[in-house]
C-alpha positions in Angstrom: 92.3 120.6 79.8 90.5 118.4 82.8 92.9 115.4 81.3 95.9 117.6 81.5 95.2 117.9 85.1 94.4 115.0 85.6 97.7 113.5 84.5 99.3 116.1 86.5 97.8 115.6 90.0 98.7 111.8 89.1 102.1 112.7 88.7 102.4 114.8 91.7 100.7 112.9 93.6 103.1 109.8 92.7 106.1 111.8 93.0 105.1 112.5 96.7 103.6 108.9 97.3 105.7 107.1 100.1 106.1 104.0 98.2 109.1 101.6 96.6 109.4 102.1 92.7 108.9 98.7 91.6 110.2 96.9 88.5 109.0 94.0 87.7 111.3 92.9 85.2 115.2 92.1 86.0 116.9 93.0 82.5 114.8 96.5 82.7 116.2 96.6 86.2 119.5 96.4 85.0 119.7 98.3 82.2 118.3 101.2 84.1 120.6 100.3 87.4 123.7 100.5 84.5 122.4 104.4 83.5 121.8 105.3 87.2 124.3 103.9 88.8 122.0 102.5 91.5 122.2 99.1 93.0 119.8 96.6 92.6 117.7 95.6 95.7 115.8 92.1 94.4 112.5 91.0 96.4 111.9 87.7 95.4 108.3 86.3 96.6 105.9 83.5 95.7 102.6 83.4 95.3 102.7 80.3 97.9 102.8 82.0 100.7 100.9 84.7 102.4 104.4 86.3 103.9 105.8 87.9 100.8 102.3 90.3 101.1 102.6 91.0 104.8 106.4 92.0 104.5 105.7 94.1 101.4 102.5 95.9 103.3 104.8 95.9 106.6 108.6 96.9 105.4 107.6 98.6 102.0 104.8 101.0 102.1 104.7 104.3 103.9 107.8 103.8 105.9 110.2 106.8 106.7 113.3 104.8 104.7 111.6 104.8 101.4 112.5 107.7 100.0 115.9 106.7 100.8 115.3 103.3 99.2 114.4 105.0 95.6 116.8 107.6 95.6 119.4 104.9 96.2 118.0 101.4 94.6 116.7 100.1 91.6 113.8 97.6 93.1 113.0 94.7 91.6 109.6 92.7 92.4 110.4 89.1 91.4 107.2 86.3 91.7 109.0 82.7 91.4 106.1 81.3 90.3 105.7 84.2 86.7 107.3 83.6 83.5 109.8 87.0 83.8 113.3 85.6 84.1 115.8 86.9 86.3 119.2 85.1 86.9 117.9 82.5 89.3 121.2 80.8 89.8 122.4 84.1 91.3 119.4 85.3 93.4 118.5 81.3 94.2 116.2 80.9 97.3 113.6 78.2 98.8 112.7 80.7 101.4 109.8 83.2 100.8 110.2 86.5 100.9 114.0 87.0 100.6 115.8 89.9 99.6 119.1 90.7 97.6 121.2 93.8 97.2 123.2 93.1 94.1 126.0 95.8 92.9 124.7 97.7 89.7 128.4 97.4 88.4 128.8 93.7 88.2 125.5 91.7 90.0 128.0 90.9 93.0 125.9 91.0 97.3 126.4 93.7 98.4 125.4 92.1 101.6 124.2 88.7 102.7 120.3 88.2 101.3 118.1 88.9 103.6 115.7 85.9 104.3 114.2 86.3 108.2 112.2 89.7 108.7 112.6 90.1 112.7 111.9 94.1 113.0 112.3 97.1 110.6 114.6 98.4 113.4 117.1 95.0 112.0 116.3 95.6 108.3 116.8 99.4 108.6 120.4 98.6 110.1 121.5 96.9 106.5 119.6 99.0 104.5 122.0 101.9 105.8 125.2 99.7 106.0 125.0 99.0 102.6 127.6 101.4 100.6 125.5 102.1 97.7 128.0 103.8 95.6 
């Protein structure tokens, strides 16, 4: 019984978190971007900078978009630096953090990636001009 409510208030208290569901592997990504029909929004990071953390903490945890962001998105966290592949000569970078919105239908940008974090206000603006569908 206490571990059946315990699982519970876990769920419930995930489904209610304010927080980007994370994949961290690109072909399970994909898969389930094909059976959603949700884009694929690609953070790429490395472990060599201290950025990568700060925009995550900044841009992707308890902001008033995120609901928006899971409902619409398949998110994919991408390290360069672990042994996950992802399609590196589609989503290739030098720059640390940078983000991609790939079409679920084909891989294609849906926009240009996203490389210079300036305000939420300027990442907010592509978020929504991106036509998800």
């Amino acid at each position: 019984m206490i571990k059946t409510i315990l699982l519970l208030s876990i769920f419930i208290s995930s489904c209610f978190s304010n927080n980007i569901s994370w994949y961290s592997s690109y072909n399970k990504a994909l898969k389930d971007s094909h059976k959603q029909k949700k884009n694929l929004m690609i953070f790429i990071s490395s472990k060599k900078t201290n950025k990568s953390n700060f925009v995550l903490s900044k841009y992707f945890m308890k902001q008033d978009y995120i609901e928006y962001i899971n409902k619409n998105f398949i998110c994919v966290l991408i390290s360069v630096e672990s042994k996950i592949s992802y399609p590196i000569e589609m989503f290739y970078t030098t720059t640390f953090p940078s983000i991609f919105f790939a079409s679920y239908k084909d891989e294609s940008f849906l926009t240009h990636p996203i490389y210079d974090f300036k305000s939420k206000e300027d990442f907010k603006k592509i978020l929504f001009s991106i036509d998800y569908k």
